[in-house]
C-alpha positions as CSV (number, residue, x, y, z in Angstrom):
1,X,-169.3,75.9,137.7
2,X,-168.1,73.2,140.4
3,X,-164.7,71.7,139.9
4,X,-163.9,68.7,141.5
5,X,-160.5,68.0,141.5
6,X,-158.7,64.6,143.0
7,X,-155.3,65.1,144.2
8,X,-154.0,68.1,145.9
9,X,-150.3,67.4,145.0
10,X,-148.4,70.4,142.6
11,X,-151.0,69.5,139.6
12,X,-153.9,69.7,141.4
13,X,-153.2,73.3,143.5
14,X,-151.8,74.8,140.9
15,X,-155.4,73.8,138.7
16,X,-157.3,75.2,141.8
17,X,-155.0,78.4,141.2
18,X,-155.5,78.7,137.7
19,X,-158.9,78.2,137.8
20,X,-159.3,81.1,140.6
21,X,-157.6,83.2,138.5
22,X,-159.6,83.0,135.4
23,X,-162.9,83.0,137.1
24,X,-165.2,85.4,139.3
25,X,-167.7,83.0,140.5
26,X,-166.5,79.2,140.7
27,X,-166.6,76.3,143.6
28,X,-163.5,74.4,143.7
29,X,-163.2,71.5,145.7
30,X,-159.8,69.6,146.3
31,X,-159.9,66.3,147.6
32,X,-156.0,64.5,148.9
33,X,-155.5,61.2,150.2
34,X,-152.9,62.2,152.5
35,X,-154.1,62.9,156.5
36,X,-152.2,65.7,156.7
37,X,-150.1,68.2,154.0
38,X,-146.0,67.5,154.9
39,X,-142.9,67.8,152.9
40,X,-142.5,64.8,149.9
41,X,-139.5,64.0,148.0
42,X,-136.5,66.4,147.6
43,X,-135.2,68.5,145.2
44,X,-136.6,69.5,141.5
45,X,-136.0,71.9,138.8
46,X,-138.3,74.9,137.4
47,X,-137.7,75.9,134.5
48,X,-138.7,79.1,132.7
49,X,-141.6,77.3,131.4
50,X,-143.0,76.3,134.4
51,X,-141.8,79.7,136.7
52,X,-144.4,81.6,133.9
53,X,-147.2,79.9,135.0
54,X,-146.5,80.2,138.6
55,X,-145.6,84.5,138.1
56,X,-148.7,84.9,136.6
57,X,-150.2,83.6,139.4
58,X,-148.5,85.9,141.4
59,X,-146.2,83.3,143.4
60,X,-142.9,84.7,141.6
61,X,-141.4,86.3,144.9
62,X,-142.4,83.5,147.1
63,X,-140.4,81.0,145.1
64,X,-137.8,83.2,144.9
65,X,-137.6,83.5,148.7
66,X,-137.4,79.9,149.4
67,X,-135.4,78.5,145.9
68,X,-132.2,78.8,144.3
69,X,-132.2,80.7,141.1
70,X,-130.1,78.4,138.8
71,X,-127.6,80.2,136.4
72,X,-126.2,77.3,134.3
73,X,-126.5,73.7,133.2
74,X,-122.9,72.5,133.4
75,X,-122.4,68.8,131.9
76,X,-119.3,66.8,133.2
77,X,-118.1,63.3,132.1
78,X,-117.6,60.5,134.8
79,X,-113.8,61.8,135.3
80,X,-115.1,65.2,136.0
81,X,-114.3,67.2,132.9
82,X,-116.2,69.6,131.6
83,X,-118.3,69.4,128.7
84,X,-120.2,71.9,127.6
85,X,-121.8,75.1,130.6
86,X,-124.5,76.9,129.2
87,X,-126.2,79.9,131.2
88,X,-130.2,79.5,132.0
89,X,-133.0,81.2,133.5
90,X,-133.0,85.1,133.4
91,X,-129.0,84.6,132.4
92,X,-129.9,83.0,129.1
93,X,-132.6,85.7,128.0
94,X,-135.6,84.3,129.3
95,X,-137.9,87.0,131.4
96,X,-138.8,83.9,133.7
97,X,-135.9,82.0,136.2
98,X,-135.3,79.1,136.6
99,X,-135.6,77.8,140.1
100,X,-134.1,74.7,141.8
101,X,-136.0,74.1,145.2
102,X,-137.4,71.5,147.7
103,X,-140.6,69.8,146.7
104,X,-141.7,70.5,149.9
105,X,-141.1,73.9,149.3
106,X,-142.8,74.3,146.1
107,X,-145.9,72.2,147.6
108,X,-145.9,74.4,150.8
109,X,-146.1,78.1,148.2
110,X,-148.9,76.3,146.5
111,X,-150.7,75.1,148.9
112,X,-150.7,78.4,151.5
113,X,-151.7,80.2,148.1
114,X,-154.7,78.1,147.9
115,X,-155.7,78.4,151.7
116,X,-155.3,82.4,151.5
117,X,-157.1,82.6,148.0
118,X,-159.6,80.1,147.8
119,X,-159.9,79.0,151.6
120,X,-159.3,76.3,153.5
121,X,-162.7,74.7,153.9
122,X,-162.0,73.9,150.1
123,X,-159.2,71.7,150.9
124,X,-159.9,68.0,151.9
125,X,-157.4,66.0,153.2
126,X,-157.8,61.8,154.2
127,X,-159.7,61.9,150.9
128,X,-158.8,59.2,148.8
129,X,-161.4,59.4,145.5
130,X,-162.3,55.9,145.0
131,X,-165.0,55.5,142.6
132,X,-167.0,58.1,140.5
133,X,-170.3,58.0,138.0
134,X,-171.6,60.6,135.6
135,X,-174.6,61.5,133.2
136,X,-176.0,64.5,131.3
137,X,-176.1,66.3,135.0
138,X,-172.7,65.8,136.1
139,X,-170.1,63.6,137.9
140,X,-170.9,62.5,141.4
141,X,-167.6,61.1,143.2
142,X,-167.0,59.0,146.4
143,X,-163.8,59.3,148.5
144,X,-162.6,57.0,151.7
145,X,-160.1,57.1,154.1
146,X,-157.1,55.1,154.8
147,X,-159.2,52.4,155.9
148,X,-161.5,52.4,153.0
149,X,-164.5,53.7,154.7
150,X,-166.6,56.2,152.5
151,X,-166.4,59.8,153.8
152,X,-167.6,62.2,151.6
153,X,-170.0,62.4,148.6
154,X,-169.6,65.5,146.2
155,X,-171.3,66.2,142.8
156,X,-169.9,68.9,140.2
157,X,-169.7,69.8,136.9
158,X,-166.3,68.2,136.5
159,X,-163.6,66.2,138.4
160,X,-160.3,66.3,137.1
161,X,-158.1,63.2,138.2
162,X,-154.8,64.8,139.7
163,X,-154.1,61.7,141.6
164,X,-151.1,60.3,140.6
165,X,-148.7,57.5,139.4
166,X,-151.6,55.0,140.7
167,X,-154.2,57.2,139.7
168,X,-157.9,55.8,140.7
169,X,-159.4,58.1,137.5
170,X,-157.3,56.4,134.7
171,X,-157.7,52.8,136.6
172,X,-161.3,53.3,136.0
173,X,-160.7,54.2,132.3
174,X,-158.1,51.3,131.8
175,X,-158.2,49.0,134.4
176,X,-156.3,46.6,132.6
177,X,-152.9,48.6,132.4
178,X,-151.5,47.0,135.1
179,X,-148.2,48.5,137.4
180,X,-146.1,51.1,136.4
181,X,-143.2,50.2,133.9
182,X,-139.7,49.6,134.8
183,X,-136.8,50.1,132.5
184,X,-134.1,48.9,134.5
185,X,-132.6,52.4,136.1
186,X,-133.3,52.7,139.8
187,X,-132.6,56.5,141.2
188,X,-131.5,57.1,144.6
189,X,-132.1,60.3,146.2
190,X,-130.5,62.6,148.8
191,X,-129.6,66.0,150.4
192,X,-126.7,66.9,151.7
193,X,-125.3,70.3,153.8
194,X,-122.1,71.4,152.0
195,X,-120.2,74.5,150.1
196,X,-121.3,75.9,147.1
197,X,-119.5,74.2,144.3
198,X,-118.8,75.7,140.4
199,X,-121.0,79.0,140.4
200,X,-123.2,77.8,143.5
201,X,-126.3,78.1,141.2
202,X,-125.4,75.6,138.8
203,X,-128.0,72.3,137.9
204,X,-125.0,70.0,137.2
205,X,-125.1,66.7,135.3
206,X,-122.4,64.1,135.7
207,X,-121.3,60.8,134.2
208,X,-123.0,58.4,131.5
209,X,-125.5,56.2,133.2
210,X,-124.4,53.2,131.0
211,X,-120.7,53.3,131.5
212,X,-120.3,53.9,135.4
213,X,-124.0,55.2,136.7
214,X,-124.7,59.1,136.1
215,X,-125.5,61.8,139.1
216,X,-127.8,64.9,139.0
217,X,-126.6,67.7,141.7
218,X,-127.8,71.0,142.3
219,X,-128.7,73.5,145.7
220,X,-131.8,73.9,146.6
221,X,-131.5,76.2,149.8
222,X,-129.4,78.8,150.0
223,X,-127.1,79.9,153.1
224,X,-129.3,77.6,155.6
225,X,-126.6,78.1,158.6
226,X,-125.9,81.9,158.3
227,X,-122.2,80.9,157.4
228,X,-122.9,80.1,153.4
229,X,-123.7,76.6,153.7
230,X,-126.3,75.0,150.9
231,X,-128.7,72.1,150.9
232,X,-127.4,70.4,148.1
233,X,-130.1,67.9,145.9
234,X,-128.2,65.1,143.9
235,X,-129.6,62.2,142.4
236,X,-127.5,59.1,141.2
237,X,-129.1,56.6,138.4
238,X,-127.8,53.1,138.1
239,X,-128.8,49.9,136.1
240,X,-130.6,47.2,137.8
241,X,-132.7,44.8,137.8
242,X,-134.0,45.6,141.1
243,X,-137.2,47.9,141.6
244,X,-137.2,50.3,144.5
245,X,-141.4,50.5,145.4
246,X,-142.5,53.5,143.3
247,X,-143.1,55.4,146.6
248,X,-141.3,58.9,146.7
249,X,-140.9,58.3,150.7
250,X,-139.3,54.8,150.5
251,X,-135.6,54.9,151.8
252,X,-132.9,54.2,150.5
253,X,-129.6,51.9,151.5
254,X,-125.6,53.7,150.8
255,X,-124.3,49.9,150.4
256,X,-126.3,49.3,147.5
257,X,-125.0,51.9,145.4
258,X,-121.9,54.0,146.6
259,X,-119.4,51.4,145.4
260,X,-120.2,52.8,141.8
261,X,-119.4,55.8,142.7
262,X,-116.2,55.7,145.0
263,X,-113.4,57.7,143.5
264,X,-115.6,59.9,142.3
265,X,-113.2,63.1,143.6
266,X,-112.7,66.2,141.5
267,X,-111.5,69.2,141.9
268,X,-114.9,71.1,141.5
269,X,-116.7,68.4,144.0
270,X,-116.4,65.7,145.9
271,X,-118.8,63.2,145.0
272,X,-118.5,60.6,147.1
273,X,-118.1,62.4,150.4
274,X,-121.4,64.2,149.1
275,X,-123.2,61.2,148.9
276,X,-121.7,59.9,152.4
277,X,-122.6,62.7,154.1
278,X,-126.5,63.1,153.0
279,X,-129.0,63.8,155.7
280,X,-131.3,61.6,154.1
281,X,-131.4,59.4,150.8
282,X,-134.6,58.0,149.4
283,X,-134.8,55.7,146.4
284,X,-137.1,55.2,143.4
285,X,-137.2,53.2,140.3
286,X,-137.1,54.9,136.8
287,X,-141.0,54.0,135.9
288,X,-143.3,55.6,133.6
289,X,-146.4,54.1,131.3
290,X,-147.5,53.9,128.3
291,X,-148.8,56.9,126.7
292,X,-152.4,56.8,126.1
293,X,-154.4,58.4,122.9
294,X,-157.5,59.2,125.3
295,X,-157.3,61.1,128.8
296,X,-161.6,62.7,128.7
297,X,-164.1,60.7,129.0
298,X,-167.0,62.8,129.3
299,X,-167.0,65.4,132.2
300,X,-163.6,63.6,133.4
301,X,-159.9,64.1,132.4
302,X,-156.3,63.3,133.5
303,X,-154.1,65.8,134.6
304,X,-150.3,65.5,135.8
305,X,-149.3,62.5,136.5
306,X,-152.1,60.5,136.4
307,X,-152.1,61.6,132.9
308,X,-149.3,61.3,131.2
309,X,-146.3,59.8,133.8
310,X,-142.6,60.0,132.3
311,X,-139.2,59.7,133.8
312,X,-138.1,62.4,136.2
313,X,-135.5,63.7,134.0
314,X,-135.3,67.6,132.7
315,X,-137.4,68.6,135.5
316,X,-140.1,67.9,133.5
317,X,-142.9,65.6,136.0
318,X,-143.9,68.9,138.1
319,X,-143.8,71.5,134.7
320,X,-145.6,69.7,133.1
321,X,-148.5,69.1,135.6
322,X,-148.1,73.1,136.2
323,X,-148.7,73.9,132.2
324,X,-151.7,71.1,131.9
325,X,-153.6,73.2,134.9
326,X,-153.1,76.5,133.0
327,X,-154.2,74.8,129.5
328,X,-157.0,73.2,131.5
329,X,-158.5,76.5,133.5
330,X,-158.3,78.4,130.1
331,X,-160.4,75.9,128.1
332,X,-162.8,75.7,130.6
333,X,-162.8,79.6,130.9
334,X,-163.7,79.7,127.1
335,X,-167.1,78.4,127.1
336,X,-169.5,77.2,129.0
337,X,-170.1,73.4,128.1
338,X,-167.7,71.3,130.2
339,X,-167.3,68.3,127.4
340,X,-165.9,70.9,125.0
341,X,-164.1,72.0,126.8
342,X,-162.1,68.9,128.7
343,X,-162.0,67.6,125.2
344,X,-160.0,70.7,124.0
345,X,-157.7,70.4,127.0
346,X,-156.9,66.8,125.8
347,X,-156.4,68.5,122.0
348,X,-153.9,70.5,122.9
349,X,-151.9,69.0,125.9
350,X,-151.9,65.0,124.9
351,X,-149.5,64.8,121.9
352,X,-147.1,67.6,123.7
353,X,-146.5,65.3,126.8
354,X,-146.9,61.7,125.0
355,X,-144.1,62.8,123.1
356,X,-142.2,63.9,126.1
357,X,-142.5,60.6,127.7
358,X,-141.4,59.1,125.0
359,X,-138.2,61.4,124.5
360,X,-137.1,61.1,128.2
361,X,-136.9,57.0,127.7
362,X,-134.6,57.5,124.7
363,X,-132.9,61.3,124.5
364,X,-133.0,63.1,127.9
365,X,-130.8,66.0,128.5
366,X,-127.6,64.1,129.1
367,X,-127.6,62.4,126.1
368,X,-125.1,64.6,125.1
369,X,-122.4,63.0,128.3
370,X,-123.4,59.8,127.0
371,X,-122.1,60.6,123.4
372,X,-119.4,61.6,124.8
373,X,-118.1,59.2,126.9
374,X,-119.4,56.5,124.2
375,X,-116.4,58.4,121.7
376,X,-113.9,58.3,124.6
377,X,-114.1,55.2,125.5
378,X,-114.7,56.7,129.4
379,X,-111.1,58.4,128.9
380,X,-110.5,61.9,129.1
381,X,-109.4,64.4,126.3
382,X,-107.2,67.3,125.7
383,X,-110.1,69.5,124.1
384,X,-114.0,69.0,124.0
385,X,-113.7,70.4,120.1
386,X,-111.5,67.1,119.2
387,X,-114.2,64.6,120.5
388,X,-117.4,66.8,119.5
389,X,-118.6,69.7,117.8
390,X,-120.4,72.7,119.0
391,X,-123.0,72.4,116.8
392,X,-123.7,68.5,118.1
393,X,-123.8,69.8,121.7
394,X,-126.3,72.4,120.7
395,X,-128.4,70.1,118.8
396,X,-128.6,67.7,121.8
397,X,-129.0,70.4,124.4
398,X,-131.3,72.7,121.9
399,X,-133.4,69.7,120.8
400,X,-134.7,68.4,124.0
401,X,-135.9,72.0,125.0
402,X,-138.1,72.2,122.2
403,X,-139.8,69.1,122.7
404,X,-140.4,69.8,126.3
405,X,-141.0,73.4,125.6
406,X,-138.7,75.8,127.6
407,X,-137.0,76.8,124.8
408,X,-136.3,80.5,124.8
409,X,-138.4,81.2,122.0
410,X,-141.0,79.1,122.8
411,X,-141.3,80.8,126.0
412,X,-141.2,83.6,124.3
413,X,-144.0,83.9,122.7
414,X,-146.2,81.6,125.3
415,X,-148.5,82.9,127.6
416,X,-152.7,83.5,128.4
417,X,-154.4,86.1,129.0
C-alpha cells in the first residue's frame, strides 16, 4: 500500500508513525508546505490520552526528556483564590503522564522519529498539495511551491489530508465553507523565563473570560539555566471584536491586552510581571468551523485539523490529531480495501470530535471558574463549599474528560494491538 499523506505537522507524522508501526511492507510519502521544519507556536498540553499513543510508539522517554510532567490542574478565580486542585497524569492513576511541552518540541520528537524510522527521502518539504483526482486505480495528487509552480506528481492508494485550518483537501470537498469562524475571543500567546510557581508542574487556569479575560499558564521546560529557572507557557483570552490573522506565527502587541490584566498580583504568581516579561508573545483568534457529517470521499479523508478544527482549549487540537492517526493506521491495517477502510475511520472518529468542537464553544474545562465567579459576583469567599459543591466541581471537571476522552477509565481500557 502507498499512503499519501499532505501535511507533515503533529497529525500527519504521527499517521506516518502509526502506519509504520502496524505494517511490514508500506510506502509512505509526506508532503509539507513549509521550506524547511522550525519550531511553531508555543506551549500545549498532552494528556494521558494522547501520551498512549505516542508510548506505544515508543517516543515515551523522548517526551519525557524535553517536557514537563504535569501533576495537577489547579483552577483560580480572577482574585487568585483557589478553587478546586486536582492531581493528573501518573498522580491521578493513569499509567500514561501527562506532559506540558513546546510545540516545537513535540514536532521536533516526531519528526526525528520519522527520519530515523521511515527515512528522510520520505519527507517532502516546499510541498504544498494543491489539487488531486482519483478513480477505481487510485488518487494522483499535485503539489507546488510557494510560488505556485507544480513540483511533484505522486500516485497512491490513498492521501490523507493532514493540512490544516485552510486545508486544500476539505476545500475541494466544500469549497463553499468559506473562512474559519470567529466567536469573538482573541488569545494572545507567550513564554516567559521565571520560578516555578504552586507545585512547578501544575497546568493552572485563571479568571472567567467574561468578567475580566481568563489566563492559561503552565511550564514547559524544566531548569533551562542550570539555576531552576522554567520556560513558563501562558495564554490570556479576551473578548473582541477584533480578529488576530489565524496564523500561529503572527505576533502579538502588550498594549492591546495587558490593561486587562494589571493588578493581576497574587501571592502564588505574578501575573502581570509574567506577561511583561515574555520573550515572545504571539496572537490568535478563537476560530473553529462547522462540524461536517462527511470527512471520506472515496480513497480521501480528513485527518487533524483539516478535519475536524475546534478551539484550543483542553489541549485537545494536537490529541486529537494524535488519536485520529492511530484510528486511521488500524483501519487501514484491518483489510485490504482502502474505501472500507477510510470509511470506517470516518465511523468511528467523526461523532467523537464533532461533538468536541461543539463542547469546547459552550463547556470547556473552565467552565467550572466561570460558575464561580458568575455566583460571586467577581468577589472572593470565605470557603469554596459556601459558593459550590464538590459534586458540581466534579461534574464540570469529570464531564468534559469524558467527552474528550482522557478520562481515567476511558483510558483505561483504550488501546490497539
Amino acid at each position: 500500500m502507498k499512503v499519501l499523506i499532505g501535511g507533515a505537522g503533529i497529525g500527519g507524522l504521527a499517521l506516518a508513525l502509526s502506519l509504520h508501526h502496524r505494517f511490514d511492507d508500506i510506502d509512505i510519502q509526506l508532503y509539507d508546505a513549509a521550506p524547511e521544519f522550525r519550531p511553531l507556536g508555543l506551549g500545549i498540553n498532552l494528556m494521558p490520552h494522547a501520551v498512549r499513543v505516542l508510548a506505544e510508539l515508543g517516543l515515551r522517554s523522548r517526551l519525557a526528556h524535553v517536557a514537563v510532567e504535569a501533576k495537577e490542574f489547579a483552577f483560580y478565580t480572577s482574585r487568585g483564590q483557589q478553587i478546586h486542585t486536582e492531581a493528573t497524569g501518573i498522580d491521578a492513576g493513569y499509567a500514561y503522564p501527562h506532559f506540558s511541552i513546546h510545540r516545537g518540541d513535540l514536532h521536533s520528537v516526531l519528526h526525528r522519529a520519522v527520519v530515523e524510522r521511515i527515512g528522510a527521502e520520505r519527507v517532502h518539504t516546499g510541498h504544498r498539495l494543491a489539487d488531486f483526482a482519483q478513480d477505481e486505480a487510485g488518487v494522483a495528487a499535485r503539489f507546488v511551491d510557494a510560488e505556485g509552480h507544480t513540483v511533484a506528481m505522486a500516485t497512491g492508494d490513498v492521501l490523507i489530508g493532514a493540512d490544516g485550518l485552510h486545508s486544500a483537501v476539505r476545500k475541494a470537498f466544500y469549497p463553499d465553507e468559506g473562512e474559519p469562524l470567529f466567536h469573538g475571543i482573541n488569545m494572545w500567546r507567550g513564554v516567559t523565563r521565571g520560578a516555578p510557581f504552586l507545585s512547578g508542574a501544575s497546568a493552572t487556569r485563571v479568571g472567567a473570560l467574561h468578567r475580566t479575560g481568563k489566563l492559561v499558564v503552565y511550564p514547559i521546560r524544566d531548569d533551562i539555566d542550570g539555576n531552576g529557572t522554567q520556560l513558563i507557557n501562558w495564554v490570556v483570552e479576551v473578548v473582541t471584536d477584533a480578529a488576530s490573522p489565524t496564523d500561529w506565527s503572527a505576533p502579538g502587541r502588550l498594549e492591546d491586552f495587558i490593561d486587562l490584566f494589571a493588578g493581576w498580583k497574587f501571592d502564588w504568581l505574578d501575573v502581570e510581571r509574567l506577561v511583561r516579561d515574555a520573550d515572545i508573545i504571539l496572537s490568535y483568534p478563537m476560530a473553529d468551523r462547522d462540524p461536517v457529517d462527511r470527512w471520506t470521499f472515496g480513497r480521501v479523508t480528513l485527518l487533524g485539523d483539516a478535519a475536524h478544527p475546534m478551539y484550543p482549549r483542553g489541549g485537545n487540537g494536537a490529541a486529537q490529531a494524535i488519536l485520529d492517526a492511530e484510528a486511521l493506521a488500524a483501519c487501514l491495517a484491518t483489510t485490504s480495501d482502502p474505501f472500507t477502510a477510510l470509511a470506517e475511520y470516518e465511523s468511528e472518529r467523526l461523532p467523537i470530535v464533532n461533538k468536541i468542537v461543539l463542547t469546547n464553544r459552550e463547556t470547556p474545562p473552565d467552565a467550572l471558574i466561570e460558575e464561580v465567579e458568575r455566583r460571586t459576583g467577581g468577589g472572593t469567599f470565605e470557603r469554596i463549599d459556601d459558593v459550590i459543591s464538590t459534586a458540581e466541581i466534579e461534574a464540570f471537571t469529570k464531564g468534559y474528560q469524558v467527552v474528550a476522552g482522557y478520562d481515567l477509565e476511558t483510558v483505561a481500557n483504550k488501546g490497539r494491538t
